[in-house]
C-alpha positions in Angstrom: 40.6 -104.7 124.8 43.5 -106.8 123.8 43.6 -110.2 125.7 47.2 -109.4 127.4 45.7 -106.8 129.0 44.7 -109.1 132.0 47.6 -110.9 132.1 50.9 -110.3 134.5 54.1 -111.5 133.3 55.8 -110.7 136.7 55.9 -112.5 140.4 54.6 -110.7 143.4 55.3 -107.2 143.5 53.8 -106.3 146.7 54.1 -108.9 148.8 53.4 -107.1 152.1 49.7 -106.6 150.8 49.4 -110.4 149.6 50.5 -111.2 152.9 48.3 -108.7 154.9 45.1 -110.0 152.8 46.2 -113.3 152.9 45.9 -113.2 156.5 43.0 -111.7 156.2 40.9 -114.2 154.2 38.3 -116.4 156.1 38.6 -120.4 156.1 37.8 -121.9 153.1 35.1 -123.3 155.0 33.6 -119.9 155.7 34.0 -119.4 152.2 31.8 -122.3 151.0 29.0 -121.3 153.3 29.0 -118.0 152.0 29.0 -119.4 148.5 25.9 -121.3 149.6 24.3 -118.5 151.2 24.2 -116.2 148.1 23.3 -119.3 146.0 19.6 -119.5 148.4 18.9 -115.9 148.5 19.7 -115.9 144.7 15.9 -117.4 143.8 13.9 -115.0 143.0 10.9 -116.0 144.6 12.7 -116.6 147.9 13.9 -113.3 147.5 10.3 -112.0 147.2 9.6 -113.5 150.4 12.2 -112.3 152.3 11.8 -108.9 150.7 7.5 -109.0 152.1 9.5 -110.5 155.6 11.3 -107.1 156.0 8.3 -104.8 155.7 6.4 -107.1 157.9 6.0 -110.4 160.0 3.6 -112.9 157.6 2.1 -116.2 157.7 1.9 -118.5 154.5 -1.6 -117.9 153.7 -0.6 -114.2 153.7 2.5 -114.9 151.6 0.5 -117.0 149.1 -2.0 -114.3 148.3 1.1 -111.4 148.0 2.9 -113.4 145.8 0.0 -115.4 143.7 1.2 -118.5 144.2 0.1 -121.9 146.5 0.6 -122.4 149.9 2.5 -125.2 149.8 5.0 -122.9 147.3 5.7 -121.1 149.7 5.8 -124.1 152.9 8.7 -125.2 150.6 10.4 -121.6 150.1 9.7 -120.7 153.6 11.9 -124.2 154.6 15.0 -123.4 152.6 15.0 -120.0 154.2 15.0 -121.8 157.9 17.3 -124.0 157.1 19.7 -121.3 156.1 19.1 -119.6 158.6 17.2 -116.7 156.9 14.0 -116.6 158.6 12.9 -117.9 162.1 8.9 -118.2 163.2 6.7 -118.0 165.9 3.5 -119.5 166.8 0.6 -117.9 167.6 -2.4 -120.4 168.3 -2.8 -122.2 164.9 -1.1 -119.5 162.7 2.5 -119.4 162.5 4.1 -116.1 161.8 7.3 -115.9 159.6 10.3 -112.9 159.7 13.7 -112.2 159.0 15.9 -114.4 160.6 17.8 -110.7 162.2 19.2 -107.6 161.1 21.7 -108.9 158.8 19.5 -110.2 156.7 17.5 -107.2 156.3 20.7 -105.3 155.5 22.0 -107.5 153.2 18.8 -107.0 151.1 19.2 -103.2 151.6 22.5 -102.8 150.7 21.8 -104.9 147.4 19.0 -102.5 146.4 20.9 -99.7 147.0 23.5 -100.8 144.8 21.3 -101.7 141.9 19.8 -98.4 142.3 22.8 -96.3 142.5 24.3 -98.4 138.9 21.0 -97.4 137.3 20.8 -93.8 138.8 24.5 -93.5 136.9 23.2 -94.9 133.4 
């Protein structure tokens, strides 16, 4: 591919649809906050966790034994998931019980796997 290819040597040709999307756009804040969203769902170990959150409603001592690693690992996983929002608990006597924050979450994990599977189905 030549370099000019993605270049565009003109002003706004259609500005009706950079006006309609510019409308469109969110706040710039919004836009950060999503930025920081996809950065924590982006580990892969908290993506592990929220992946074993979807089939099923865990504790940390449960978590730690699915995914081999400490309980404390996953104390510290676990808090960067509440603090964005991404899980939410519940007690139950002395165990606490983890799961996915709400349905958007779960979709958003869905929708991603579908879409890796449908680029490797077409390969």
């Amino acid at each position: 591919m030549k370099n000019d290819e993605f270049f565009c040597d003109c002003d706004v040709i259609h500005a009706d649809v950079v006006q309609d999307v510019k409308s469109r756009m969110p706040d710039i804040s919004e836009l950060y906050e999503l930025s920081d969203f996809f950065k924590v769902i982006s580990d892969n170990t908290r993506l592990k966790i929220m992946w074993a959150l979807d089939e099923h409603e865990m504790c940390v001592c449960d978590l730690a034994v699915l995914l081999n690693m400490t309980k404390s690992a996953i104390s510290h996983q676990l808090r960067t998931l509440r603090e964005a929002n991404l899980v939410k608990n519940r007690r139950e006597g002395k165990i606490v019980y983890y799961s996915l924050a709400d349905d958007h979450v779960c979709q958003i994990l869905e929708t991603g796997l579908a879409h890796i599977k449908e680029k490797k189905s077409e390969e």
